[in-house]
N, CA, C and O atoms as a Tripos MOL2 file, in Angstrom:
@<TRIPOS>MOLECULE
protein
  276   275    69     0     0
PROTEIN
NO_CHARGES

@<TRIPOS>ATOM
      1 N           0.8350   -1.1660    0.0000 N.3       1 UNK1
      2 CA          0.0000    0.0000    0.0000 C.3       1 UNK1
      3 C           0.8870    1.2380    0.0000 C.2       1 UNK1
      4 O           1.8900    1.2070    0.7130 O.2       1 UNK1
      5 N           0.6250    2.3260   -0.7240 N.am      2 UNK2
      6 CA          0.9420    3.5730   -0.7340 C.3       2 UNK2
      7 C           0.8860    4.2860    0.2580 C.2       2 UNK2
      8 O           0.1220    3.7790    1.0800 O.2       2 UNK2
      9 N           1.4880    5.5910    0.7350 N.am      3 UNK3
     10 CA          0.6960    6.7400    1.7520 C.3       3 UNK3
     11 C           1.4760    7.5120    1.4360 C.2       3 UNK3
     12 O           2.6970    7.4160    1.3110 O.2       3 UNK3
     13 N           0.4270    8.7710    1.2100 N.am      4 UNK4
     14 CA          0.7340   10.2540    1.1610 C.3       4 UNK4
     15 C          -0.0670   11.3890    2.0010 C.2       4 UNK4
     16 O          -1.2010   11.5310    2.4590 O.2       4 UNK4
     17 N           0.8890   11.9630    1.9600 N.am      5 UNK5
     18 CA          0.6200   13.0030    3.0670 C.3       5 UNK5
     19 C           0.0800   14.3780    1.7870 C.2       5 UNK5
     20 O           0.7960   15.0390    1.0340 O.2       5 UNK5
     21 N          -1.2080   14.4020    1.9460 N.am      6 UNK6
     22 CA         -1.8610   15.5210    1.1740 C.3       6 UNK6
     23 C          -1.8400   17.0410    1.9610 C.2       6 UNK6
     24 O          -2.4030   17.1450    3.0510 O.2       6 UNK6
     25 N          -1.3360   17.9000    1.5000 N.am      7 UNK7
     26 CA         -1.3470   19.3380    2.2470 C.3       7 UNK7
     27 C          -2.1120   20.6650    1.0280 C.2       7 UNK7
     28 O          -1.4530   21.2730    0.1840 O.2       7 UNK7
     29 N          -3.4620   20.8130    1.2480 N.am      8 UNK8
     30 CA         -4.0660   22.1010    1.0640 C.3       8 UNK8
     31 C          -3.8770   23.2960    1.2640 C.2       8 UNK8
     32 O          -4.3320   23.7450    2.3160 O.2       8 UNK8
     33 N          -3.3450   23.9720    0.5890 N.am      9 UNK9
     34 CA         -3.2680   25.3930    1.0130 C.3       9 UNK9
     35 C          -4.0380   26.3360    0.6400 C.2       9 UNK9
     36 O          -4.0630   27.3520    1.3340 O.2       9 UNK9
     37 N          -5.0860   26.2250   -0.8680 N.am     10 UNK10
     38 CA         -5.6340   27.1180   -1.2300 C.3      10 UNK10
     39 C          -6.8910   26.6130   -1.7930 C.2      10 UNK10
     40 O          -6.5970   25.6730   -2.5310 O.2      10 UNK10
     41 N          -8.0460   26.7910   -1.7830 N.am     11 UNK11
     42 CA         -9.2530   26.1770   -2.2240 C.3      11 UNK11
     43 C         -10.7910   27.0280   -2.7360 C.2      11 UNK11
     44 O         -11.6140   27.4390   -1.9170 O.2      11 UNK11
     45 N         -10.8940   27.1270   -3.7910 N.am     12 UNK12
     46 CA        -11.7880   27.9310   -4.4740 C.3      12 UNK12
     47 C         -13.4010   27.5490   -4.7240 C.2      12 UNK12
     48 O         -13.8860   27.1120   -5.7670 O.2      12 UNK12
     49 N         -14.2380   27.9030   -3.1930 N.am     13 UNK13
     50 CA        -15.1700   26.8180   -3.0930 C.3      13 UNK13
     51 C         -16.2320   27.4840   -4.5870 C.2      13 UNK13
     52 O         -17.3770   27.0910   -4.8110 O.2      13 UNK13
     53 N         -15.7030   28.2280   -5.1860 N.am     14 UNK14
     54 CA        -16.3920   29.0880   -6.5270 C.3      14 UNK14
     55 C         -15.9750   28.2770   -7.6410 C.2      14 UNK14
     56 O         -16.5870   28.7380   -8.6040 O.2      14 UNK14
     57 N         -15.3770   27.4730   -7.9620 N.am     15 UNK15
     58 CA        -14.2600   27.1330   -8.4350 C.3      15 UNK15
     59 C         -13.8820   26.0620   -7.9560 C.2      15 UNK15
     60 O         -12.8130   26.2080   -7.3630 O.2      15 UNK15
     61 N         -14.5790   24.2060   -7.9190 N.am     16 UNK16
     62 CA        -14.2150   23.2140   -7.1470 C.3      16 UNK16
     63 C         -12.4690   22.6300   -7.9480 C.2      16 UNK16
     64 O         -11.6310   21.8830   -7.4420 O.2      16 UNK16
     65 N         -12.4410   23.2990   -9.2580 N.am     17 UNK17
     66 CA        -11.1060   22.5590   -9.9060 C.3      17 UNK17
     67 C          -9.9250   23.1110   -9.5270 C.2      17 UNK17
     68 O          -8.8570   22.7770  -10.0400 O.2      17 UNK17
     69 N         -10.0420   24.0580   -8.5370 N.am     18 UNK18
     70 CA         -9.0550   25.1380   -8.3780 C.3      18 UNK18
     71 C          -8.3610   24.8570   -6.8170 C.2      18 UNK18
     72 O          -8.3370   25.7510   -5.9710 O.2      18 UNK18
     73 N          -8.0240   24.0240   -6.6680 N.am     19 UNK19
     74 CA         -7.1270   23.7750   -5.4880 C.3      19 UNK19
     75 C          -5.1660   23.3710   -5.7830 C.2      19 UNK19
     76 O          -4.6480   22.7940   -6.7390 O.2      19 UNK19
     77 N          -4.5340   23.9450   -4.5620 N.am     20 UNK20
     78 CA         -3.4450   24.3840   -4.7810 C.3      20 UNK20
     79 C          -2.6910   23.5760   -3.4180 C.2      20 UNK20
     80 O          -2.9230   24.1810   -2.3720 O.2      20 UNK20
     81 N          -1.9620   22.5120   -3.2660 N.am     21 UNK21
     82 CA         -1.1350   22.0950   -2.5820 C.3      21 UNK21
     83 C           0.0090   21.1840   -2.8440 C.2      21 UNK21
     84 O           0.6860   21.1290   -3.8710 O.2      21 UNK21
     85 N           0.1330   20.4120   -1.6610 N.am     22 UNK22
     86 CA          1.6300   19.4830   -2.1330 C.3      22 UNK22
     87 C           1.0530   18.1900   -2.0360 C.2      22 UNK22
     88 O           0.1070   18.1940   -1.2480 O.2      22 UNK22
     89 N           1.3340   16.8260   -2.6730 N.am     23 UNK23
     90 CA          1.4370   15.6380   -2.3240 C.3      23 UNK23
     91 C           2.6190   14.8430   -1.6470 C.2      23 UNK23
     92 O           3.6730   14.8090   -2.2830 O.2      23 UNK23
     93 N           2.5700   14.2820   -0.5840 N.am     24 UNK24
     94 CA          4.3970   13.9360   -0.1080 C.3      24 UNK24
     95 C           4.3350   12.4270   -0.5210 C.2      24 UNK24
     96 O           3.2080   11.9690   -0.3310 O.2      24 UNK24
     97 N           4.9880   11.7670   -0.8940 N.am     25 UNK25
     98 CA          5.2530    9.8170   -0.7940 C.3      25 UNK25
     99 C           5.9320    9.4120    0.2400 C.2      25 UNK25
    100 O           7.1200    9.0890    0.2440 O.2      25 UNK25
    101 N           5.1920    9.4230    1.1340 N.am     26 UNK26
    102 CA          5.7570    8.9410    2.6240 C.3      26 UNK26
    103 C           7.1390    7.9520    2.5440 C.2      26 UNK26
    104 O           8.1320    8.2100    3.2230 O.2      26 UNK26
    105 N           7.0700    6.7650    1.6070 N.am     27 UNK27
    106 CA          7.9630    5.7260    1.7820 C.3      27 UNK27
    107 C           9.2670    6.9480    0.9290 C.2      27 UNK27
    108 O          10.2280    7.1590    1.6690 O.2      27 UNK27
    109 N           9.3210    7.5400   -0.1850 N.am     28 UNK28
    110 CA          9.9830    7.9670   -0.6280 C.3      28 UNK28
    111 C          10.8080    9.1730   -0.5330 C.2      28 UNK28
    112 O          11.9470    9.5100   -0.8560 O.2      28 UNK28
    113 N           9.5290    9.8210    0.1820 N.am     29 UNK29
    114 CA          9.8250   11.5520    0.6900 C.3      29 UNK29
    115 C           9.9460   12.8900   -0.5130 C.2      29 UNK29
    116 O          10.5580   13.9370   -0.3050 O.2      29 UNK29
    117 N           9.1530   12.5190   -1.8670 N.am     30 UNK30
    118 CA          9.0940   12.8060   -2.7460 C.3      30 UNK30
    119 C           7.9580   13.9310   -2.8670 C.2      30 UNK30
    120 O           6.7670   13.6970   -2.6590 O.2      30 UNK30
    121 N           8.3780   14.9430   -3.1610 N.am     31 UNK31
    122 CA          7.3280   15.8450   -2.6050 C.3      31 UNK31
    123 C           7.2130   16.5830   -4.1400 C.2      31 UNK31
    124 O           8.1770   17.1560   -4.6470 O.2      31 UNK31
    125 N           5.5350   16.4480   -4.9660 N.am     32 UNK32
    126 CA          4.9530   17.0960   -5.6720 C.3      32 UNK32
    127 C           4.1020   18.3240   -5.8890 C.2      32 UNK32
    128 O           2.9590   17.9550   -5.6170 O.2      32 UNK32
    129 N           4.0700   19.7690   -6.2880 N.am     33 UNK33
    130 CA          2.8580   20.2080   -6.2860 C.3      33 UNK33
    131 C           1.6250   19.9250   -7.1070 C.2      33 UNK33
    132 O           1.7920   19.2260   -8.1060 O.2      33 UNK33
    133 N           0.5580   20.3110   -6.8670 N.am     34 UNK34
    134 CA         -0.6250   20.3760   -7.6260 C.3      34 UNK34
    135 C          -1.4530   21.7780   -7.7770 C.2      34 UNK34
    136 O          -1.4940   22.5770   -6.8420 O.2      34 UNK34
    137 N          -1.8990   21.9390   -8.6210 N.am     35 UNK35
    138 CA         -2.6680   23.3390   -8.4700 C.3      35 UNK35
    139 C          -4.2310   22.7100   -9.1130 C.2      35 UNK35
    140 O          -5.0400   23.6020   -8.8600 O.2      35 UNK35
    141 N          -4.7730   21.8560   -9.6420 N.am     36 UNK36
    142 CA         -6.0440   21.2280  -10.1710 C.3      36 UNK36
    143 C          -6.3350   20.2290   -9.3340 C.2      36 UNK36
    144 O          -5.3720   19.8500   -8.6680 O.2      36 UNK36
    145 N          -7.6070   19.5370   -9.1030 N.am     37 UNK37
    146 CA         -7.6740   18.2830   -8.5850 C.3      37 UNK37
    147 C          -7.2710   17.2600   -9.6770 C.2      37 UNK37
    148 O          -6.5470   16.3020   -9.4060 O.2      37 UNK37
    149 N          -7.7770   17.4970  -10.9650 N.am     38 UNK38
    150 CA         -6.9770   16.9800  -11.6440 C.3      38 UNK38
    151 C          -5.4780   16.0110  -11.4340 C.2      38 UNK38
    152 O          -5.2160   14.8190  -11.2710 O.2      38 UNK38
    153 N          -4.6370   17.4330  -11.5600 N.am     39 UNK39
    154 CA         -3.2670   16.8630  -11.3840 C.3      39 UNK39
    155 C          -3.5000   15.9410   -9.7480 C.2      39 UNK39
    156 O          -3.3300   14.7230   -9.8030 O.2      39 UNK39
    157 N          -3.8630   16.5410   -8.4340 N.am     40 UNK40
    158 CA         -4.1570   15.9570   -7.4130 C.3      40 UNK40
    159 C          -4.2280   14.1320   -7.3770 C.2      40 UNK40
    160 O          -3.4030   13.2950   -7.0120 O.2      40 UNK40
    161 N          -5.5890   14.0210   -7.9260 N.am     41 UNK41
    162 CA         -6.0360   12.6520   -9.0010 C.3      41 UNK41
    163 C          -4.6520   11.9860   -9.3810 C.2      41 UNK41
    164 O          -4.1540   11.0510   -8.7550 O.2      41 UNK41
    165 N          -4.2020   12.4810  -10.2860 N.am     42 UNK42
    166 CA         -3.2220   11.9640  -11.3280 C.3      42 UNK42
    167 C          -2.3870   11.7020  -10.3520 C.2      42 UNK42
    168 O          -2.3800   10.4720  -10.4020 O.2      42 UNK42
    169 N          -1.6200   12.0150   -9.4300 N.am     43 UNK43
    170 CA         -0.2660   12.0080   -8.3400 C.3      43 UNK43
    171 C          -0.8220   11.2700   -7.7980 C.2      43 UNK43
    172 O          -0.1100   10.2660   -7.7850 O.2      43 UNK43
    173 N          -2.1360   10.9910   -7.0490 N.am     44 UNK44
    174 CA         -1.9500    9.7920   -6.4790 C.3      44 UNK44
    175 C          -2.6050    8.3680   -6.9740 C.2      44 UNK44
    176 O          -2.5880    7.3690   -6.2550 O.2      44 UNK44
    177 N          -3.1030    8.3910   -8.1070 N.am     45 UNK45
    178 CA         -3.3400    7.1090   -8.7770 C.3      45 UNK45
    179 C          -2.2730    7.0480   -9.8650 C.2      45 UNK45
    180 O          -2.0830    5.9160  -10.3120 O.2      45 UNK45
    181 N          -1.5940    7.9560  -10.3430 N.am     46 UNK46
    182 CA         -0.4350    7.6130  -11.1600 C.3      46 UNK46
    183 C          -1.4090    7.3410  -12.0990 C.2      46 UNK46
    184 O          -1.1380    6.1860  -12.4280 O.2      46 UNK46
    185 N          -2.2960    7.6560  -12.6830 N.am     47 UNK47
    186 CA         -2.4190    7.2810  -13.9950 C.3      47 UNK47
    187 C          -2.7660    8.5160  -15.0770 C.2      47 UNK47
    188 O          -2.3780    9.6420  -14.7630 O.2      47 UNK47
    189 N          -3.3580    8.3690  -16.1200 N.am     48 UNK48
    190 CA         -3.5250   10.0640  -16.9830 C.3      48 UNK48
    191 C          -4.1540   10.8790  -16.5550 C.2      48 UNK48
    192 O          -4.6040   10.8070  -15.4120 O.2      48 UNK48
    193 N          -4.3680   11.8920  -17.3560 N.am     49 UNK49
    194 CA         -5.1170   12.9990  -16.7430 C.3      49 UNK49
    195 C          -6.3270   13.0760  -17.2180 C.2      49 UNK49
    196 O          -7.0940   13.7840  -16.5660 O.2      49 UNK49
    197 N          -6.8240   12.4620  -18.3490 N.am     50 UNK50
    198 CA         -7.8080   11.7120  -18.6860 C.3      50 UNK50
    199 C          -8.6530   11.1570  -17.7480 C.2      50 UNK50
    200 O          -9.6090   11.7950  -17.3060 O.2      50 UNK50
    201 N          -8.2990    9.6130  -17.2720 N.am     51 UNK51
    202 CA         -8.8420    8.9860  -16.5150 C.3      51 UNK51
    203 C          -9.5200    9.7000  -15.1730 C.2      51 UNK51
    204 O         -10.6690    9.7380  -14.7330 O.2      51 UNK51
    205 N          -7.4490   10.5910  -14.4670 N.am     52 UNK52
    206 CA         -8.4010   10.9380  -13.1740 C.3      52 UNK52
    207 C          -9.2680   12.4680  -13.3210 C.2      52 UNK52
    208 O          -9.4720   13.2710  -12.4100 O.2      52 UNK52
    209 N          -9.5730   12.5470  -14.3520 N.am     53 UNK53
    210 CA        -10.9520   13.7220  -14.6600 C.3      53 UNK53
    211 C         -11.9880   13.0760  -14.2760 C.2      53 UNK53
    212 O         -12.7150   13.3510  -13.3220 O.2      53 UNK53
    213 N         -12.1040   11.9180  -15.2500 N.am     54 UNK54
    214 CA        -13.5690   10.8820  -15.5650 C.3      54 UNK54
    215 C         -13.7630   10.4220  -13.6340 C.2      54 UNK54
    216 O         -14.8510   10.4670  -13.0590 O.2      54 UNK54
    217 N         -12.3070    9.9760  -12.8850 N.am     55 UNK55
    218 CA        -12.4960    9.6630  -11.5020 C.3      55 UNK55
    219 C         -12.9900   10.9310  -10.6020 C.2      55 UNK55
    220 O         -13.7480   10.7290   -9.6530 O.2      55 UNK55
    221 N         -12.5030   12.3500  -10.9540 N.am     56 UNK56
    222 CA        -12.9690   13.2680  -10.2950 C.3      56 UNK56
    223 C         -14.4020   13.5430  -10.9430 C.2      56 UNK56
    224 O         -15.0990   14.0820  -10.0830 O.2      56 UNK56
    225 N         -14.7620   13.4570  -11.5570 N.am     57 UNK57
    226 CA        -16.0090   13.8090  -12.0310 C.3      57 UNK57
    227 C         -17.2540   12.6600  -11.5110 C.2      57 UNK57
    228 O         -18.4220   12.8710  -11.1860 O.2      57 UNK57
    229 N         -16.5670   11.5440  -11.5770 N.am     58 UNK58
    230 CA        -17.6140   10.3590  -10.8110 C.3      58 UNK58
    231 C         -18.0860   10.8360   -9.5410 C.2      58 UNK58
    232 O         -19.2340   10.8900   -9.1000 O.2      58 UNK58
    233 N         -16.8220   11.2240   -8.9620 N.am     59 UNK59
    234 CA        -16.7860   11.0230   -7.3730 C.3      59 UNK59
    235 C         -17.3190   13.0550   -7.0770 C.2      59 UNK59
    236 O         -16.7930   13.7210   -6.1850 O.2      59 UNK59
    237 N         -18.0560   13.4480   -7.7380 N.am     60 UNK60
    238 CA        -18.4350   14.9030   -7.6200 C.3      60 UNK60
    239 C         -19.6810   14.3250   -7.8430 C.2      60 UNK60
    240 O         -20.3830   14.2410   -6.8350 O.2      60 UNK60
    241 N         -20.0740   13.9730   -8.7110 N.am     61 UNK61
    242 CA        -21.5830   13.3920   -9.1020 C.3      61 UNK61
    243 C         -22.1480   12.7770   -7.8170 C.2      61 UNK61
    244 O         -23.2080   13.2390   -7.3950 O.2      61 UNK61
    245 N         -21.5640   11.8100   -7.1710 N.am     62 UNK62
    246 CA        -21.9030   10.9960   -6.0460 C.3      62 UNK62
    247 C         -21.7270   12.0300   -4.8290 C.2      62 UNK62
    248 O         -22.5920   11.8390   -3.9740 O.2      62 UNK62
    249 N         -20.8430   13.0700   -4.5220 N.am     63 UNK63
    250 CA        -21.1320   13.7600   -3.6250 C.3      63 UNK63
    251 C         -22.0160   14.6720   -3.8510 C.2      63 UNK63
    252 O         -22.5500   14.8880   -2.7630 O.2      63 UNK63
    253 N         -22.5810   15.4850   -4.8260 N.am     64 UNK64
    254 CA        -23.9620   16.2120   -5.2150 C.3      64 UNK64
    255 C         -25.0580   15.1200   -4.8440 C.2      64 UNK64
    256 O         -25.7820   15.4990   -3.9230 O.2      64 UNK64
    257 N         -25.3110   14.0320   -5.2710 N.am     65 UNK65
    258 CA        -26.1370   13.2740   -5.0110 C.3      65 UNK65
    259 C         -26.4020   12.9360   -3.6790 C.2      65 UNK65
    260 O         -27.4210   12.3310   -3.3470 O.2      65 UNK65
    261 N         -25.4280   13.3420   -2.8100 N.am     66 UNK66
    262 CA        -25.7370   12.7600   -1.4550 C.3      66 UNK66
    263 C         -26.3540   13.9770   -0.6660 C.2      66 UNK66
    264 O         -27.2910   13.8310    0.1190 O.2      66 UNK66
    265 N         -25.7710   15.1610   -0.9270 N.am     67 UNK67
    266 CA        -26.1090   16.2430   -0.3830 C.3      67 UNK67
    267 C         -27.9010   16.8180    0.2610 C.2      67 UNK67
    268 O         -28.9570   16.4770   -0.2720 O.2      67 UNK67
    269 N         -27.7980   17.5400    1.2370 N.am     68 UNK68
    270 CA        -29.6280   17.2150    1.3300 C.3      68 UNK68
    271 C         -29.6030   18.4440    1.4480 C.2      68 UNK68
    272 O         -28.7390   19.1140    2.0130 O.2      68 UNK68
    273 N         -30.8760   18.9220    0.7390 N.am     69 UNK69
    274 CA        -30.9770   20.5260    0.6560 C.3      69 UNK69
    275 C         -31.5230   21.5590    0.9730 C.2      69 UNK69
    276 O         -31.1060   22.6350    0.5430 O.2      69 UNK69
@<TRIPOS>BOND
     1     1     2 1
     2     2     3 1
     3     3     4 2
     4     3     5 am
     5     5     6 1
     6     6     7 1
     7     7     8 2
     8     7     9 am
     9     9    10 1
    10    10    11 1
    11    11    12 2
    12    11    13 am
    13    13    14 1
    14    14    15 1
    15    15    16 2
    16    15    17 am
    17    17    18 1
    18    18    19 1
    19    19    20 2
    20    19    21 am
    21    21    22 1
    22    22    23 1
    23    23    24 2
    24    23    25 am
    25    25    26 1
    26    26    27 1
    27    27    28 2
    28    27    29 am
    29    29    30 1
    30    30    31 1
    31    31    32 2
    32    31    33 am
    33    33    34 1
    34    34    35 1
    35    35    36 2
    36    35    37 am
    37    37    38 1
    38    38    39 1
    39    39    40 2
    40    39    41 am
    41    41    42 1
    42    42    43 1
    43    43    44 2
    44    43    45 am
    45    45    46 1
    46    46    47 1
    47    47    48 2
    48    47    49 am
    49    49    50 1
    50    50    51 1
    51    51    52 2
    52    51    53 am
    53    53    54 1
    54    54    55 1
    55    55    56 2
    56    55    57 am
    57    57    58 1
    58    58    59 1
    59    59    60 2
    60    59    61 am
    61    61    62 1
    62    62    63 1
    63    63    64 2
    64    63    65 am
    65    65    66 1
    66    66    67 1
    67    67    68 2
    68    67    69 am
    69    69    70 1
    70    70    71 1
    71    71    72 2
    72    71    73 am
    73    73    74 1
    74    74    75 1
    75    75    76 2
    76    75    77 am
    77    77    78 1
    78    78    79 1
    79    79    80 2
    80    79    81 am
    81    81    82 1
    82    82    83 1
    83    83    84 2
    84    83    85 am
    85    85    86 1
    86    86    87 1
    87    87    88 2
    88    87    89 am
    89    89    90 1
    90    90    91 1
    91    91    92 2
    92    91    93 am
    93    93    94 1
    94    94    95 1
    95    95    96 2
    96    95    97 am
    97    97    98 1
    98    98    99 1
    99    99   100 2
   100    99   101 am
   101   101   102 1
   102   102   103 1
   103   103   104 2
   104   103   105 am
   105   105   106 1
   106   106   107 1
   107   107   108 2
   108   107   109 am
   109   109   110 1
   110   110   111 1
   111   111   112 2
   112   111   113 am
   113   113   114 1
   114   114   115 1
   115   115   116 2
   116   115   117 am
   117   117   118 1
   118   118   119 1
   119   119   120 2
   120   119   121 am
   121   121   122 1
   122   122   123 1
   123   123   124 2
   124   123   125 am
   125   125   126 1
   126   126   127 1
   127   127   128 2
   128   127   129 am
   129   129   130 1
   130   130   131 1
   131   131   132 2
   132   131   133 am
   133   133   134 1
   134   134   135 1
   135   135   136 2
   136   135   137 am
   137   137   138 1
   138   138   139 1
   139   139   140 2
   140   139   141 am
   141   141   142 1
   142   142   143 1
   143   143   144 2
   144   143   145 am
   145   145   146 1
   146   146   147 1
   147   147   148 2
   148   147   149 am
   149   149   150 1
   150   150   151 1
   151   151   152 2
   152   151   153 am
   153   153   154 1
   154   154   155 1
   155   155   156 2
   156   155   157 am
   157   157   158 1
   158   158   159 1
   159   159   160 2
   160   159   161 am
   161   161   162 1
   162   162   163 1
   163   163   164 2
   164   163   165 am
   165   165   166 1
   166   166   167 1
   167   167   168 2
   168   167   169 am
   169   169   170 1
   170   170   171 1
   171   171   172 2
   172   171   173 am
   173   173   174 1
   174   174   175 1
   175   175   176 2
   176   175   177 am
   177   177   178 1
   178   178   179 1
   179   179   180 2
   180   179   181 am
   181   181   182 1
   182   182   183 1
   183   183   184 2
   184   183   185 am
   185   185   186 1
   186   186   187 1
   187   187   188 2
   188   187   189 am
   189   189   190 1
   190   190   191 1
   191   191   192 2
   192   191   193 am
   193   193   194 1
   194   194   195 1
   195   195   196 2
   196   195   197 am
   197   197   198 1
   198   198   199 1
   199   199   200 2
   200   199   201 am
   201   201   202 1
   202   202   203 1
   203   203   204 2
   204   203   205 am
   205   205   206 1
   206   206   207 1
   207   207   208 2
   208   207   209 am
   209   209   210 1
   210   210   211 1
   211   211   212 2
   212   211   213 am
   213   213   214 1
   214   214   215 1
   215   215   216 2
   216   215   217 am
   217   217   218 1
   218   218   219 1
   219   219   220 2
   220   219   221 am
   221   221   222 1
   222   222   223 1
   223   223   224 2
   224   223   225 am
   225   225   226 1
   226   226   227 1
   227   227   228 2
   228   227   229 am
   229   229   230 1
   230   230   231 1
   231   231   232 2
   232   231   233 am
   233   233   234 1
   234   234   235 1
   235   235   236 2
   236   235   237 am
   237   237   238 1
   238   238   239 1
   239   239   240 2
   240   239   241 am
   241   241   242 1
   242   242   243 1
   243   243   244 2
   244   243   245 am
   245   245   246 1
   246   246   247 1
   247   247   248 2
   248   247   249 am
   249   249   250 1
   250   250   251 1
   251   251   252 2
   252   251   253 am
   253   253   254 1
   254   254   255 1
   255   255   256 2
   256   255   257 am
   257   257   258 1
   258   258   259 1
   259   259   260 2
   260   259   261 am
   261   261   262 1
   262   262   263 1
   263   263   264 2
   264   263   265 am
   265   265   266 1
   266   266   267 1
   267   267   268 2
   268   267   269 am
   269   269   270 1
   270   270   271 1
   271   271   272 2
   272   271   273 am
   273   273   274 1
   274   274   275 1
   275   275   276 2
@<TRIPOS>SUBSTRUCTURE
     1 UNK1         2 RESIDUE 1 A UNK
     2 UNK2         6 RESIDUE 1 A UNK
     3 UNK3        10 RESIDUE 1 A UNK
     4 UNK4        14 RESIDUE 1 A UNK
     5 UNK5        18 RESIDUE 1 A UNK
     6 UNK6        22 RESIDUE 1 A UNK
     7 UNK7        26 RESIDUE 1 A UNK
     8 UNK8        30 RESIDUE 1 A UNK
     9 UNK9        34 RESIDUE 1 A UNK
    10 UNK10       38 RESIDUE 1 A UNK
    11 UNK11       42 RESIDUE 1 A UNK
    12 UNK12       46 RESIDUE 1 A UNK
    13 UNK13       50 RESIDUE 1 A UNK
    14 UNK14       54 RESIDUE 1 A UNK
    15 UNK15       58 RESIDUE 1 A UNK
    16 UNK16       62 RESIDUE 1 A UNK
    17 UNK17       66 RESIDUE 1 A UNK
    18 UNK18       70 RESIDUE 1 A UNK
    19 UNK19       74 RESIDUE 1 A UNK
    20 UNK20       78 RESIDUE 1 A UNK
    21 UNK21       82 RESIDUE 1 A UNK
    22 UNK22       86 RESIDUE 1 A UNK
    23 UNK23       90 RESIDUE 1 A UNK
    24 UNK24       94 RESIDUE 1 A UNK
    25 UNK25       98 RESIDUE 1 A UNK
    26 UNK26      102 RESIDUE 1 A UNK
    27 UNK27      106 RESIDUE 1 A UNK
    28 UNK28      110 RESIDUE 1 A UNK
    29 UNK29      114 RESIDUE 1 A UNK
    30 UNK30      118 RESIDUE 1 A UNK
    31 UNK31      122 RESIDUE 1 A UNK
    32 UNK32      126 RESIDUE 1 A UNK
    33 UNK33      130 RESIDUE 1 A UNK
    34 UNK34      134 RESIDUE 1 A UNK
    35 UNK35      138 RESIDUE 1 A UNK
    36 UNK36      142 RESIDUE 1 A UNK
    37 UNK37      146 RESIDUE 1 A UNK
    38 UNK38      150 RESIDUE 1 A UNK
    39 UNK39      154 RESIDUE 1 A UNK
    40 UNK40      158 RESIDUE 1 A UNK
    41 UNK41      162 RESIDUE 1 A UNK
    42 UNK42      166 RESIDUE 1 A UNK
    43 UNK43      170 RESIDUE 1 A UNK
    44 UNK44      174 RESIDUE 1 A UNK
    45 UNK45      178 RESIDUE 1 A UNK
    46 UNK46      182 RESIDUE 1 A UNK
    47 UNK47      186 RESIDUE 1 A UNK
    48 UNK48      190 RESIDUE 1 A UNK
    49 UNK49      194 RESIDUE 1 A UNK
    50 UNK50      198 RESIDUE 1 A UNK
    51 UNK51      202 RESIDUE 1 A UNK
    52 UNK52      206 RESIDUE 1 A UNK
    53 UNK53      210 RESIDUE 1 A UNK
    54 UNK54      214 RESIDUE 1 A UNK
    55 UNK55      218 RESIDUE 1 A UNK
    56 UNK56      222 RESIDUE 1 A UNK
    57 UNK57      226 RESIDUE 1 A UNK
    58 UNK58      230 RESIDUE 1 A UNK
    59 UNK59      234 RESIDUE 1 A UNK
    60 UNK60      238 RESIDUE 1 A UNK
    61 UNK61      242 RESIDUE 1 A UNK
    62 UNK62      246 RESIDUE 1 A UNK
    63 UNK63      250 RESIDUE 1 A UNK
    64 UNK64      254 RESIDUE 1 A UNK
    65 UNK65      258 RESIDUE 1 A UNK
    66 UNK66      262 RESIDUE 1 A UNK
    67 UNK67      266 RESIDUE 1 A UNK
    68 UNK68      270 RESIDUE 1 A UNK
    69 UNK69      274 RESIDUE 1 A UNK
């Protein structure tokens, strides 16, 4: 199993694609920024930026859906 240490610094609740922090790789100590959830996505599933859109976009759908209003 993986672990990273996710750190937020900036977040645009106007604007859910617009977040700005670091990802760390605990075992490695490899420290990335991100400024999209996008890229966010991508750093920690390692896969395109493609995919983790379609994964951020799933997982936005399912949290709107849960929401009570």
């Amino acid at each position: 199993m993986e672990n990273y240490i996710v750190r937020v610094y900036r977040r645009d609740e106007c604007q859910p694609e617009s977040i700005t922090g670091l990802v760390e790789a605990v075992e490695s100590g490899e420290v990335k920024p991100f400024s999209t959830l996008t890229e966010l996505a991508t750093l920690l599933t390692g896969t395109s930026a493609i995919a983790a859109r379609t994964a951020i976009d799933k997982l936005c759908f399912a949290s709107a859906s849960t929401r009570v209003g």
